[in-house]
C-alpha positions as CSV (number, residue, x, y, z in Angstrom):
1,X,20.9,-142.4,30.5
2,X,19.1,-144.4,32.7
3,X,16.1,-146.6,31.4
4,X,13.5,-144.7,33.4
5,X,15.1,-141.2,32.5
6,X,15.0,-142.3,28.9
7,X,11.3,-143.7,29.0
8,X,9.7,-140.2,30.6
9,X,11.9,-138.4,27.2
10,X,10.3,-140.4,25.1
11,X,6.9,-139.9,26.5
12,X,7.3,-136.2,26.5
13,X,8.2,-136.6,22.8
14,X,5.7,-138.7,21.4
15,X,3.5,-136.4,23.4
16,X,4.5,-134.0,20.4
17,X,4.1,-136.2,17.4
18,X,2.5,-133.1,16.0
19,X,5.5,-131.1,15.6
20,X,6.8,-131.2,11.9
21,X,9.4,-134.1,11.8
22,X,11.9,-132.1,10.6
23,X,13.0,-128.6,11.4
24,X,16.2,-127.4,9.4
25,X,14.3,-125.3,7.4
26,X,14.9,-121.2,8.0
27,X,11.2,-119.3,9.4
28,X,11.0,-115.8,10.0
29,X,11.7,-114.9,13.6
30,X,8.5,-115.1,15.7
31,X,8.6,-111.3,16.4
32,X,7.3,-111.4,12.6
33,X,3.8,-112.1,14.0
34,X,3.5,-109.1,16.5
35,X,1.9,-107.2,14.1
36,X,-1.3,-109.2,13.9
37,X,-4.1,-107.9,15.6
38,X,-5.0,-109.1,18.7
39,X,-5.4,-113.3,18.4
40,X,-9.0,-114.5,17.6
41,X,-8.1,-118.2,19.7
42,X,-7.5,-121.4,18.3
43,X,-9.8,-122.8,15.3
44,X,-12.8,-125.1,15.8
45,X,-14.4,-127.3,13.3
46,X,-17.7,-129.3,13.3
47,X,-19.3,-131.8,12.0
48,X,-23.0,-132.5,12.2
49,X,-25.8,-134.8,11.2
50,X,-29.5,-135.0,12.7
51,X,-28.8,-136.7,16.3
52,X,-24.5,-136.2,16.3
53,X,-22.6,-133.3,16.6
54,X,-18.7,-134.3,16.6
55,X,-16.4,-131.3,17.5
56,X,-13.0,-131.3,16.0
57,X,-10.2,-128.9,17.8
58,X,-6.2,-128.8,17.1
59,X,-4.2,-128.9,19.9
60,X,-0.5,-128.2,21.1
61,X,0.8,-130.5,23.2
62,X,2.9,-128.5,25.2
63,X,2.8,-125.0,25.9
64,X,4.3,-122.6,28.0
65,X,2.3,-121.4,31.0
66,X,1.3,-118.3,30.2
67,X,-0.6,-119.1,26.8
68,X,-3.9,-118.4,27.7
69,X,-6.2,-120.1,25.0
70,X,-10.0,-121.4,26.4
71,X,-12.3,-119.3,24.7
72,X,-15.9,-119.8,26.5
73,X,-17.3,-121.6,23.4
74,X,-14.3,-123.9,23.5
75,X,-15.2,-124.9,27.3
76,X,-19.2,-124.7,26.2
77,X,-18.1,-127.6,23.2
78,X,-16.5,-129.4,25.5
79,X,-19.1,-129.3,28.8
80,X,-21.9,-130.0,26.1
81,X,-20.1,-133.3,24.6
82,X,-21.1,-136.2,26.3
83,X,-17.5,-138.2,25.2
84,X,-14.1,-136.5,24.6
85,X,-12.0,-138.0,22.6
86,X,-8.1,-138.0,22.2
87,X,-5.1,-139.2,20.4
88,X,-4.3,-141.7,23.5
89,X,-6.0,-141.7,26.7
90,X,-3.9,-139.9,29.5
91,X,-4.3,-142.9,31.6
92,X,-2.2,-144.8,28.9
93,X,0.2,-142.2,28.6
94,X,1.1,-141.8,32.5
95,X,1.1,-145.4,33.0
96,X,4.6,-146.1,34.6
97,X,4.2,-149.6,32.4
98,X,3.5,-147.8,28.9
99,X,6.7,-145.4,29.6
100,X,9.0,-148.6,30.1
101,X,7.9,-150.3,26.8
102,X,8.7,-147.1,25.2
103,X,12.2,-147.4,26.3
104,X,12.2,-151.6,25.8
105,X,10.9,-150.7,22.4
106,X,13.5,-148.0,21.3
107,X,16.7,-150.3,22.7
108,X,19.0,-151.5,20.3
109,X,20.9,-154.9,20.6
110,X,23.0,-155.3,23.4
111,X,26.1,-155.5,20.2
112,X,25.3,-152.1,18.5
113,X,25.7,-148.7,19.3
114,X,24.4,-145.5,17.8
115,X,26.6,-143.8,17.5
116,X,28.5,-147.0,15.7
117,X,25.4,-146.9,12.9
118,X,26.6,-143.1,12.1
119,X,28.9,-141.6,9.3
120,X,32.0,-139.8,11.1
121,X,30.5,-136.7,9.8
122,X,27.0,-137.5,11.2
123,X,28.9,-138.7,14.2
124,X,30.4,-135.3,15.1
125,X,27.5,-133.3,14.3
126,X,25.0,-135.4,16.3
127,X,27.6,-135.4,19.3
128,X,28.0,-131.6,19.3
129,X,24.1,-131.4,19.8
130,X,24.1,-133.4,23.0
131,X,27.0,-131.1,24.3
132,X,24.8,-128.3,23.4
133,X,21.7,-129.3,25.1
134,X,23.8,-130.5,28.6
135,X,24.2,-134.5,27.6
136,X,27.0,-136.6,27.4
137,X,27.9,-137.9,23.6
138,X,27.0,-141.4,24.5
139,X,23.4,-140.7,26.3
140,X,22.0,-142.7,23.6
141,X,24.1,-145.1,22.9
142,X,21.8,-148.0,23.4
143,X,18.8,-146.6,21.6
144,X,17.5,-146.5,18.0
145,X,17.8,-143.4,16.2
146,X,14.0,-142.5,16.0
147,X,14.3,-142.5,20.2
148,X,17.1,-139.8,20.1
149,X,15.6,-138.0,17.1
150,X,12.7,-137.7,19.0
151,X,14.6,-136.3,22.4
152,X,16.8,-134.2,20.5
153,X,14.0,-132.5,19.3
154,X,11.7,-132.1,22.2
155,X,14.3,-131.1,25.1
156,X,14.9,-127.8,23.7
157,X,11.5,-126.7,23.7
158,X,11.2,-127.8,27.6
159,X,14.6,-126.4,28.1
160,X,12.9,-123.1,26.6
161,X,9.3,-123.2,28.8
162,X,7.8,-125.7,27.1
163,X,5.3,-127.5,29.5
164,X,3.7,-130.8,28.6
165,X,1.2,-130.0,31.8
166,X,0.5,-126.7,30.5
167,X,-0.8,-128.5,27.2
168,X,-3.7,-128.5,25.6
169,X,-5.0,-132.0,26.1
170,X,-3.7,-131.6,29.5
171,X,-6.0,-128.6,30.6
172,X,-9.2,-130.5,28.4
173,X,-8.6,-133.7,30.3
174,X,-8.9,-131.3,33.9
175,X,-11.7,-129.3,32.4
176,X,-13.7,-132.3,31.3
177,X,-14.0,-133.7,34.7
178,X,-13.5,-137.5,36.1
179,X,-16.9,-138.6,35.1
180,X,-16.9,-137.5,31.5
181,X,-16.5,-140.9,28.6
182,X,-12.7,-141.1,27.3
183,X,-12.2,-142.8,24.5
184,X,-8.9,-142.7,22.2
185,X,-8.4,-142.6,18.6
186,X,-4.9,-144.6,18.4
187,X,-2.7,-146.4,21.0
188,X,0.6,-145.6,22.4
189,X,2.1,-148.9,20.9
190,X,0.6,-147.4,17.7
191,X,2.3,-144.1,17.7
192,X,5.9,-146.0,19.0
193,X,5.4,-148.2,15.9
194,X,4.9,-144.8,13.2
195,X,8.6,-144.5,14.5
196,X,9.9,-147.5,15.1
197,X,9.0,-149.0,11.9
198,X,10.8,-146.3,9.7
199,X,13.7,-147.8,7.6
200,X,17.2,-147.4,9.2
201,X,18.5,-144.6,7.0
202,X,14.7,-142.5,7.3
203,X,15.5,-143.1,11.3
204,X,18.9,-141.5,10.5
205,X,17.8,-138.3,8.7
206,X,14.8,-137.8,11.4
207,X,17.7,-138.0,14.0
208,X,20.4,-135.5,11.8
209,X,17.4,-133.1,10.9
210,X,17.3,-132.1,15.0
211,X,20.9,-132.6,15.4
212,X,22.3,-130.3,12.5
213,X,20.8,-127.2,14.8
214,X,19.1,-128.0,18.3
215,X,17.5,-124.9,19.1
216,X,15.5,-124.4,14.9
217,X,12.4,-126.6,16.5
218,X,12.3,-123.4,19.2
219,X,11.6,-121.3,16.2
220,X,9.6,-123.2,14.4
221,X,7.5,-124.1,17.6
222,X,6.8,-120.7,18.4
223,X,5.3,-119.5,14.8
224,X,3.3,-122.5,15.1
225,X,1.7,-121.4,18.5
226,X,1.6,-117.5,17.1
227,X,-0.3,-119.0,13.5
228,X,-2.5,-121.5,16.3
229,X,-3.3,-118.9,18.5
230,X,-4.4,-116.5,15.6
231,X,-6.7,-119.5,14.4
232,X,-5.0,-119.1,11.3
233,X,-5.2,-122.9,9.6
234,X,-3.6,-122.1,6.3
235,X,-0.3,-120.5,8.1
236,X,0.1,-123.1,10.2
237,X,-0.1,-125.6,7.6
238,X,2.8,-123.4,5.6
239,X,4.8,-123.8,8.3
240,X,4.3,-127.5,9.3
241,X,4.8,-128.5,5.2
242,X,8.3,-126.3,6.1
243,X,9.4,-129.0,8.2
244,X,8.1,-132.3,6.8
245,X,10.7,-132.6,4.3
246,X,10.7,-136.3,4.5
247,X,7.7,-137.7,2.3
248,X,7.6,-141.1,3.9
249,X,7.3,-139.3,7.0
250,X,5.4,-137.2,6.5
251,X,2.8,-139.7,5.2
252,X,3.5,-141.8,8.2
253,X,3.1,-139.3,10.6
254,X,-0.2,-137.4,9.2
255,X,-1.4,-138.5,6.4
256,X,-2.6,-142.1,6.8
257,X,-3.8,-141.3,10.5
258,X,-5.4,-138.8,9.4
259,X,-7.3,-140.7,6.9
260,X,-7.9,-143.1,9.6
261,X,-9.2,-140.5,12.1
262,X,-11.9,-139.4,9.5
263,X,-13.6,-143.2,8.8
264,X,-13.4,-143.1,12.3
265,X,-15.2,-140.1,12.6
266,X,-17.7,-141.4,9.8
267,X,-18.5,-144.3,11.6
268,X,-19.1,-142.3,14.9
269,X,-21.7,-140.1,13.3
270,X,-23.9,-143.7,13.0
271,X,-24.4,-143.2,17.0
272,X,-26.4,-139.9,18.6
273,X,-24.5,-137.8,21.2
274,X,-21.8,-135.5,21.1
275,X,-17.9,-135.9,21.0
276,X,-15.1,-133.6,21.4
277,X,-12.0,-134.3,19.6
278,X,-8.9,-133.1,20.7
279,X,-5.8,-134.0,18.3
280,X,-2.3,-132.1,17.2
281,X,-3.5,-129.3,14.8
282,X,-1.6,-129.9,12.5
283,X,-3.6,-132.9,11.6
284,X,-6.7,-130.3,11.0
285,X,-4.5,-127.9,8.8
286,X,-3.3,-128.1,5.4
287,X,-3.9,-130.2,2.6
288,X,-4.7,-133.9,3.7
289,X,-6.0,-132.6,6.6
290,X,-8.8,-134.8,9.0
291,X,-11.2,-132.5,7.4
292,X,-10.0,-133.1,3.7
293,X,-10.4,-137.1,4.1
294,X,-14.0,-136.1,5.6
295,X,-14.8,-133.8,2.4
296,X,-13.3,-137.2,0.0
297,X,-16.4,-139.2,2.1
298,X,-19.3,-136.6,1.8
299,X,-19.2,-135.2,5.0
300,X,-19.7,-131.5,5.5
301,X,-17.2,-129.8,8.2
302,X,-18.1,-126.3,9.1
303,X,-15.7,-123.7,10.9
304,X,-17.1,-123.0,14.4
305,X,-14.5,-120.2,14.7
């Protein structure tokens, strides 16, 4: 796979980071949730004090196209915020520059091989996934396991309609205008680092979790968006704690940013104005949510819908 080729997958899947990190576990099939009643829209939270009102709303980072979600008070929260607020600035994540150092970051050196690093029964497994999804068994050859995990997991949900410019902070960032304040809550070097840092063999079990069965994060993908679009927290949550087997990841890649979203919210409430935070939802559901860490520091957050 070419360098470029390999640096726009990566983007597209660290544009996910939201997804549960592992998806082998069994969900009921999405035509499960056809019996809800109509869906309400996706949840809104809020926090408050005399002079700052900071909005808090869960995204999904890519969607297919014809998920219609704004609500008029979603676009009436986000027109009345003077700042809106993401996990990395789109800028950073378009950048041609910040798509490359995803690649350099993710390359292993020039003497190894992934597939070398692999059991032979790992080996065969993970090979028969890239034959199933259309790529050749060495594709990622040159790459550290957290780089293919991550591919192998996002190219069947774009290979089943899944749009990164039909996403949620996609259609905020259009909605908000060119003249609204951006501001960002991590980096992009930040997020490469939650995986890069990851022991070997953690690397190893993110990459086997989407290679044992490709098409599992389709499932999984699609209750999430049914229990998101129902507003439904809690069910979401069941499902995400489905797939974040991995403690170390799963601390990694909710808990402590999640922590550190909420001083950053605490220290935001100092200033007047209002903010519009957009992040993955499934940082706002479950236990050790961004709204837990807020309750831990005294801070009230009240359902808006």
């Amino acid at each position: 796979m070419k360098l470029r080729t390999a640096a726009l997958a990566a983007s597209s899947a660290l544009a996910l980071l939201a997804l549960p990190a592992c998806a082998t576990t069994e969900v009921e099939p999405a035509t499960a949730t056809a019996a809800k009643a109509e869906p309400n829209g996706p949840a809104m939270w809020k926090v408050a004090d005399e002079d700052t009102t900071i909005y808090l709303f869960g995204t999904v980072h890519a969607l297919p196209d014809d998920v219609n979600w704004l609500r008029p008070d979603i676009a009436s929260a986000l027109n009345d915020s003077d700042t809106l607020v993401t996990e990395i600035t789109a800028g950073e994540m378009e950048d041609p520059s910040s798509q490359m150092a995803i690649a350099a970051k993710a390359m292993l050196p020039q003497d190894q091989s992934l597939r070398d690093t692999l059991s032979d029964e790992d080996r065969a497994v993970y090979e028969a996934a890239l034959v199933k999804l259309g790529l050749p068994p060495g594709a990622f050859d040159r790459f550290e396991p957290w780089f293919a995990g991550m591919t192998l997991a996002v190219l069947p949900l774009m290979q089943q309609g899944y749009n990164p410019e039909s996403g949620v902070e996609k259609v905020i960032d259009t909605e908000a205008g060119p003249d609204r304040t951006r501001a960002a809550l991590e980096t992009l070097q930040s997020q490469i680092d939650i995986f890069d840092t990851l022991p070997a063999d953690a690397q190893v079990e993110f990459l086997m979790s989407s290679a044992r069965d490709p098409m599992a994060i389709v499932n999984m993908m699609d209750q999430m968006v049914a229990e998101w679009m129902e507003g439904d927290a809690d069910d979401l949550a069941k499902i995400m704690n489905m797939g974040l087997s991995d403690p170390a990841l799963a601390d990694a890649l909710l808990y402590k940013r999640n922590e550190r979203w909420a001083q950053w919210i605490d220290e935001r409430l100092d200033k007047p104005g209002a903010v519009f935070i957009a992040v993955g939802a499934g940082h706002l559901a479950g236990q050790k949510s961004v709204q837990d860490y807020l309750s831990a520091r005294g801070i009230e957050v009240s359902r808006v819908r």
